[in-house]
Structures are given as structure tokens and as C-alpha cells.
C-alpha positions in Angstrom: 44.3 130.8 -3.7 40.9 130.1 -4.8 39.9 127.6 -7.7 37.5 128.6 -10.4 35.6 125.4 -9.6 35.3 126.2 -6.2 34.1 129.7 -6.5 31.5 128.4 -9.2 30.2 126.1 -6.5 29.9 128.9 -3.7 28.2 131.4 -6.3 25.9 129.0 -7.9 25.4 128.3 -4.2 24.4 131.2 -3.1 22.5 131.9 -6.0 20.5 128.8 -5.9 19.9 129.6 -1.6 18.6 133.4 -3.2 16.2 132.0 -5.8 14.7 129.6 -3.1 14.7 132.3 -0.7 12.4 134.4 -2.9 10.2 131.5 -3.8 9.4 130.9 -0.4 9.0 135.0 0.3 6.4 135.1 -2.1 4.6 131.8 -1.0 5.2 133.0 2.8 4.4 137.0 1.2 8.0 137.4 3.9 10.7 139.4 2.7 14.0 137.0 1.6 15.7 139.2 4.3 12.9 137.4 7.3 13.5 134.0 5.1 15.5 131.9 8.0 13.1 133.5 10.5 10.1 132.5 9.1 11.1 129.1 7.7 9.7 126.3 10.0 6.5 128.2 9.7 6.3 128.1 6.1 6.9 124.2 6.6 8.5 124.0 2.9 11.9 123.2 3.5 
């Protein structure tokens, strides 16, 4: 069974991983899809 805690942490997770995907997209102009493709050349993370 899942906890309520722990499903908080895995969406807020995820969400948090989305919303730094698409900042990076639009500084990289690369689709969030391309994100872990394209991520040592964007040098951010």
C-alpha cells in the first residue's frame, strides 16, 4: 500500500523534474521530450 506522504513526494517530484525540464527547453529552445538528450549541452544542470 502506498502512503499519502510518499505519493506527495513522487508527484511533487515529478512535477518539480517537469517545470525544470521546461525551463531548460525554453533556454535550450529543445522540446522537454529531447530534455535528457540535450542536457550536458545546455551545461545548466
Amino acid at each position: 500500500m502506498f502512503r499519502h506522504e510518499n505519493f506527495t513526494l513522487r508527484f511533487t517530484d515529478r512535477f518539480n523534474l517537469f517545470m525544470i525540464s521546461v525551463k531548460i527547453s525554453h533556454t535550450c529552445r529543445k522540446f522537454p521530450f529531447f530534455l535528457f538528450r540535450y542536457i550536458k549541452n545546455c551545461d545548466i544542470l
